[in-house]
N, C-alpha and C positions, 0 to 999 in steps of 0.2 A: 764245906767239910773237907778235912784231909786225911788222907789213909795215914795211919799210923806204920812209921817207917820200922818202929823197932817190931812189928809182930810180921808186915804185912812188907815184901819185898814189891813194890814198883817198878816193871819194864816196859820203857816207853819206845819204842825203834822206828825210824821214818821207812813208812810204806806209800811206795806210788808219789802222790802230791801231796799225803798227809802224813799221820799219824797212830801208829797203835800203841794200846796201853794194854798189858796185863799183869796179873799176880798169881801165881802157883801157892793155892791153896793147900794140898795136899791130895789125897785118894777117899772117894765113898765110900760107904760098905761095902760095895760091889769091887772095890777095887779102879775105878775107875777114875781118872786124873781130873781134877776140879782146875780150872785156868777160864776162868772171867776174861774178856779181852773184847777191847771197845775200838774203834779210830774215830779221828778225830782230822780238822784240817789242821792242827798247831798242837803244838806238846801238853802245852794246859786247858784245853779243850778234852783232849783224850783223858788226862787225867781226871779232868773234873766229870764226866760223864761215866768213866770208872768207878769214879767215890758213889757215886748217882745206883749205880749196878748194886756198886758190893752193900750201899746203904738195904736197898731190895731185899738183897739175897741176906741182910740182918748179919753181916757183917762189920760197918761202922755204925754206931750210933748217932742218932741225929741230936744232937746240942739243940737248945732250947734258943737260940738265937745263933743266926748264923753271920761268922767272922766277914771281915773287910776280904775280898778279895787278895790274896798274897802274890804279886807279880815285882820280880822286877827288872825294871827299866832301864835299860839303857842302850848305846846306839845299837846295840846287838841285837836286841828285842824284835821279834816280827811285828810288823803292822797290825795284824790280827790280837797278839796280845797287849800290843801297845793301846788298840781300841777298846781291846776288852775289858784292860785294866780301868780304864778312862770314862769307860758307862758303868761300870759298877761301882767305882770309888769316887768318883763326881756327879756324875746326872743323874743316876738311881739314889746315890747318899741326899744329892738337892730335892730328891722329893721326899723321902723319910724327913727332912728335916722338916719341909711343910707340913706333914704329916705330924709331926712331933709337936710344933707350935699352934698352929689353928687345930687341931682335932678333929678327926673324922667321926660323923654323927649322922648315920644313915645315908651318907654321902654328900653331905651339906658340910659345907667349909665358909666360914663367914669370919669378917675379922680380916687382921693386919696380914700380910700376905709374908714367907716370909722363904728359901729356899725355892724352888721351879713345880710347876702344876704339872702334873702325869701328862697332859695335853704335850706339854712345849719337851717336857722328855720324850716324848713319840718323835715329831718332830729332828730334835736332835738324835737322836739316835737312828731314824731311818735316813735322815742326810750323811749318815758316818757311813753306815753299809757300802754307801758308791764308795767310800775312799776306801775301805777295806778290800771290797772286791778288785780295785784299781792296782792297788798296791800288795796284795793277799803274798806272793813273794816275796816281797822287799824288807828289810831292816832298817828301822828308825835311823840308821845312823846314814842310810841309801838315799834321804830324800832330802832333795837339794834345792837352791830355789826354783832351777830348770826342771826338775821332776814335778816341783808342786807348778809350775807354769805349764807343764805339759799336760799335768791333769785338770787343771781347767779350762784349757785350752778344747782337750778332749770332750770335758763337759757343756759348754758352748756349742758343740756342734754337732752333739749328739740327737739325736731325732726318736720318734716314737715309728709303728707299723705305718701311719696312713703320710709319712713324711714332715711332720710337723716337728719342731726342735721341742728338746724336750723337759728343759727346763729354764721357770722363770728366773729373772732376774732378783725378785724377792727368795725362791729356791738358793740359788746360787752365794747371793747374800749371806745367806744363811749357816750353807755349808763352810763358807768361808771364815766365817761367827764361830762356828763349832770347832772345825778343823787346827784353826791357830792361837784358838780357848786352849787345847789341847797341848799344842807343844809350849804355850805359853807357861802352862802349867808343870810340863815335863822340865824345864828350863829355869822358874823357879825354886821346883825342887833339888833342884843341879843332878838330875840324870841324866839332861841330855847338856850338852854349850850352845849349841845351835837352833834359833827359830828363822825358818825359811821364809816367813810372812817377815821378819824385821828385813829382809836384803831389800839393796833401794834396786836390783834387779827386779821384786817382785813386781805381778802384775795383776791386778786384781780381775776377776770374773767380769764379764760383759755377755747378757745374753743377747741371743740371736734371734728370740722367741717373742712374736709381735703380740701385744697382752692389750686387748680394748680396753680402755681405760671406762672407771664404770660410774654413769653417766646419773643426773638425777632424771625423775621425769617430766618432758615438756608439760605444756597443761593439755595440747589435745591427745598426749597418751597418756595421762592420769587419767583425764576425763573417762576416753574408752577403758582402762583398766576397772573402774571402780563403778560404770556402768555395767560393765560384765560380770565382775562379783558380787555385786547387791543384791543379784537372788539367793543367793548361799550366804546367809548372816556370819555361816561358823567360818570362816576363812573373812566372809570381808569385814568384820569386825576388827579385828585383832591391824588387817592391814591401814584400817581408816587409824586407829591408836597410834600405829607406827607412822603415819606419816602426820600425823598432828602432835607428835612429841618427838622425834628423831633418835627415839628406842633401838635399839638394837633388836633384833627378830629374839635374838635367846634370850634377852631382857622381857620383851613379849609376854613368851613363852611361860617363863619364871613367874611372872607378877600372879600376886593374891591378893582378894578381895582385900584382905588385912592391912593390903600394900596402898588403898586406894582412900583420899579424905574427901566424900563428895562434900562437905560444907568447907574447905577452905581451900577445894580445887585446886588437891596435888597429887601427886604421885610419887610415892619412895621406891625408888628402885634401889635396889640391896640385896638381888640375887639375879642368878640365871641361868638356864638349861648348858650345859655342857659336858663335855666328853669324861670320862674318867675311865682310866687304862688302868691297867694290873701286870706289873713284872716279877719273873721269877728273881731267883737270888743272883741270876747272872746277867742280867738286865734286858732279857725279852720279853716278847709282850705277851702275855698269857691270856687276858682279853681286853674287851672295851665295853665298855655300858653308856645309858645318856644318864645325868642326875642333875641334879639341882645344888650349885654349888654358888662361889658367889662373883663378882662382877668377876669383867675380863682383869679390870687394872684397881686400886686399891681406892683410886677417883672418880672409877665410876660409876660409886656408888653414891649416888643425889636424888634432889629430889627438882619433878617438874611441873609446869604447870598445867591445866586439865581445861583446857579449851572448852565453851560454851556446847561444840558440834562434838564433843568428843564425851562429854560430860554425859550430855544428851543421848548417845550413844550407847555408851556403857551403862545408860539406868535401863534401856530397853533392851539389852544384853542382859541384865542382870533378869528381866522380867521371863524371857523368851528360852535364856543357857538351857535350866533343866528343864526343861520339854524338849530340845533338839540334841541336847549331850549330855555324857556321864557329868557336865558340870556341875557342883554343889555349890553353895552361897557361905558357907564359915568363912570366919576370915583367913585362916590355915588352907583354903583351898584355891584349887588354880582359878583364875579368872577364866580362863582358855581352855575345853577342854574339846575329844570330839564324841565322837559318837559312840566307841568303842571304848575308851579309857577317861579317866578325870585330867588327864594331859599331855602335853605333844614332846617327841623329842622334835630336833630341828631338821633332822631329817624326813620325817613322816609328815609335817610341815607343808615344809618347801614342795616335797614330789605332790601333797592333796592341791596346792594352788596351781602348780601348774598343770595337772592332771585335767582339772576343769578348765583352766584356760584353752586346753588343747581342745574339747570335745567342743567349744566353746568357737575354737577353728581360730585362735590367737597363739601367738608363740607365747614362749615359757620369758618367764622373767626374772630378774635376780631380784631380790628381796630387799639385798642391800642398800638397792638403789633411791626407797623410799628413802632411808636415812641420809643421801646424797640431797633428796631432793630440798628436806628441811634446812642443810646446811644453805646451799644456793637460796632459798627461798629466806633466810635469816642474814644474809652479806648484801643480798640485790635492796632488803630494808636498812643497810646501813648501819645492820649491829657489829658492834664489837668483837675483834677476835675471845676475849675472855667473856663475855656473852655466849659467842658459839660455845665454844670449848665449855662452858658448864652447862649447857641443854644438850651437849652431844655426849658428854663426860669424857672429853678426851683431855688427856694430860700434855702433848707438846703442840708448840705454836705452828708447825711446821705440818701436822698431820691436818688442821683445818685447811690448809689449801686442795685436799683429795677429798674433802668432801662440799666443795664450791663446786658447781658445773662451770669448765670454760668458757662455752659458746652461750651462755644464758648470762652468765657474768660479765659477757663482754660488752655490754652496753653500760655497764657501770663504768667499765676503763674508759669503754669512749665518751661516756658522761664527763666525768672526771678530767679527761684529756680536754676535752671542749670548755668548761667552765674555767681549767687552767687559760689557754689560751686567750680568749676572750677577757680573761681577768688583766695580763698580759699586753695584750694588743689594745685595751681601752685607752683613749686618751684624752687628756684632760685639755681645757682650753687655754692657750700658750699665748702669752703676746709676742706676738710674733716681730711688732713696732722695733723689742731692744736687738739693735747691732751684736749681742753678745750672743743673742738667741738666736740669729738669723745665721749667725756662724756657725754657732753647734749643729744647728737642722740640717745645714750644706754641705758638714764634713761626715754628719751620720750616712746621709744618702749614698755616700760613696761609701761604706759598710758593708762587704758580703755578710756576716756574722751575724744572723737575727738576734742573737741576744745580746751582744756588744750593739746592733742598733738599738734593742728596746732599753738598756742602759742609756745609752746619752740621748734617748726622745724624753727618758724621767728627767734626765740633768736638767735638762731644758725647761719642760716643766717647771721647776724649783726654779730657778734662774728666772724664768718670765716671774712667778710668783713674788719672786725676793726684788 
């Protein structure tokens, strides 16, 4: 909304580190001076928090849809409205647009995906806040490639209370994703000349922050894991599923009865539990709910297959659900439910497993790691990256390598390396009688070069042959 300048006079004056806004009204009844006045840390902040007031006090009218954001851009612009402009008129517009195309239906989104899921606008937008508060003084036209090398520099070595740095390297990725989205954009639209991420000065982020990399599980901590949940059906159920299909936990979560074919033993996945935010018109976050929307990525949504033990499983789950949970048996209903509601967010989840792991006198576990374990457990049999990649539903070749365990994998390398070799080093029987062979053997032995030797022991070979 914006005050209307021809009735309503706007004065905006720098206070302190920020901002005040007011308007001279006129006198009440009483005589007494009416002067609204808001601050603000930046001049359209103040104002926009004004319009907010006087809309209150039923002075502007609220319009039936509310306008683009009006800023503009250029080197002179503060950081603050340079971001502000930048989440309302791109990362809030990216999710209206999703909104716009798939449709929202009690909070279920299914379908071709198509602008950014409220999730990944959270996300973007709280990695902006560090550069706004970094930069909160500065002018678009102040940041240089040495400024933006000092601010990640800064952010690299930034630490949390107990000493620990405080952001990953997928964090930082990130911000960096978002941060030069931004002037990338500024630059296209020719407000600003200058992107500081294109100088070959720049330097991109490198965190300092040591991230265990997350592991599948061997088999004698399967074993104990799923020995210790077998008394609790409602949790070890769901986890025995996940580790016999390489489910995603909010995949899990998601699936219904509907979702499941016991006579041609598969499994459609085509939704799943996730986050969905709510922004006001200026692009904060107003709240968060769990809902049922649909995959992470637009592939991965497939179907899998239903193991004999998993099959088996799930009919005894089906017999046992409603006696130990709100669960019902329609096909519109969750598979998974607990005791208290017909289904889980992934929060409620994750903390009931490891809650009993802990009384249980076992550490807590990540969840994700089941899904690590099926990738390892589908590469050590020799499947195909595209194999994997459509029992995991991931879309690039490069993300199947973080769900292969290293150290369990590694006996495939040395498999592999070993039958290389051996294949290599075999050799075949040579007459050794011809003068022509007995030279090439004489002058390989003098070869430091293993493989220049294993070339002229074949020459030889063929030679005695021929």
């Amino acid at each position: 909304m914006y005050i209307d300048m021809n009735k309503l006079e706007c004065h905006v004056n720098p206070e302190g580190k920020g901002f005040l806004a007011y308007v001279d009204l006129g006198k009440d009844e009483n005589g007494k001076r009416i002067r609204p006045k808001v601050r603000g840390r930046t001049e359209d902040e103040a104002v926009a928090k004004l319009e907010k007031k006087l809309r209150d006090m039923g002075y502007v009218k609220q319009t039936a849809e509310a306008p683009k954001l009006d800023i503009i851009i250029n080197e002179f612009t503060s950081i603050p409205d340079f971001v502000r402009e930048y989440r309302v008129n791109d990362i809030i517009a990216g999710v209206r647009k999703q909104e716009t195309a798939n449709g929202v239906t009690n909070g279920s989104r299914k379908g071709k995906k198509k602008g950014i899921s409220t999730r990944t606008a959270e996300n973007y937008i709280n990695v902006l806040k560090r550069f706004e508060e970094y930069f909160r003084l500065v002018m678009v036209g102040d940041i240089t490639v040495t400024a933006m090398n000092q601010f990640f520099r800064t952010m690299e070595t930034e630490k949390k209370e107990n000493g620990d740095y405080r952001y990953s390297q997928t964090t930082l990725d990130r911000m960096e994703f978002v941060i030069s989205g931004m002037f990338k954009r500024a630059v296209k639209r020719k407000w600003v000349t200058f992107n500081p991420f294109d100088d070959v000065e720049y330097r991109a982020p490198e965190s300092k922050k040591v991230t265990e990399d997350i592991q599948g599980f061997d088999p004698e901590e399967m074993t104990m894991v799923l020995e210790t949940l077998k008394s609790n059906p409602i949790i070890y159920t769901p986890i025995v599923i996940m580790l016999n299909t390489g489910m995603r936990t909010q995949e899990v979560l998601g699936l219904q009865w509907g979702d499941i074919d016991f006579i041609n033993n598969q499994i459609h996945i085509q939704q799943a539990v996730t986050i969905e935010v709510e922004f006001d018109d200026d692009g904060n976050i107003k709240s968060r709910r769990s809902v049922i929307g649909g995959t992470k990525t637009e592939k991965s949504g497939r179907y899998v297959g239903l193991t004999p033990e998993a099959k088996e499983l799930l009919l005894e789950w089906r017999e046992e659900a409603p006696k130990l949970t709100k669960t019902k048996l329609d096909n519109d209903s969750f598979v998974f439910g607990s005791e208290m509601k017909e289904g889980y967010t992934y929060t409620t989840f994750r903390n009931k497993v490891n809650r009993y792991l802990a009384r249980k006198g076992m550490d807590k576990v990540r969840l994700h790691r089941c899904r690590h374990t099926v990738g390892t457990l589908l590469a050590a049999e020799g499947r195909e990256i595209i194999q994997i990649k459509r029992q995991l539903g991931i879309t690039q070749d490069s993300t199947v390598n973080k769900y292969i365990d290293k150290k369990r994998n590694k006996k495939i390398i040395d498999g592999n390396m070993q039958a290389i070799s051996r294949g290599l080093s075999k050799k075949e029987e040579t007459n050794t009688e011809n003068a022509l062979v007995q030279a090439i053997l004489q002058e390989a032995e003098k070869l430091t070069d293993s493989t220049a030797k294993m070339l002229i022991n074949s020459l030889a070979v063929l030679v005695g042959k021929g």
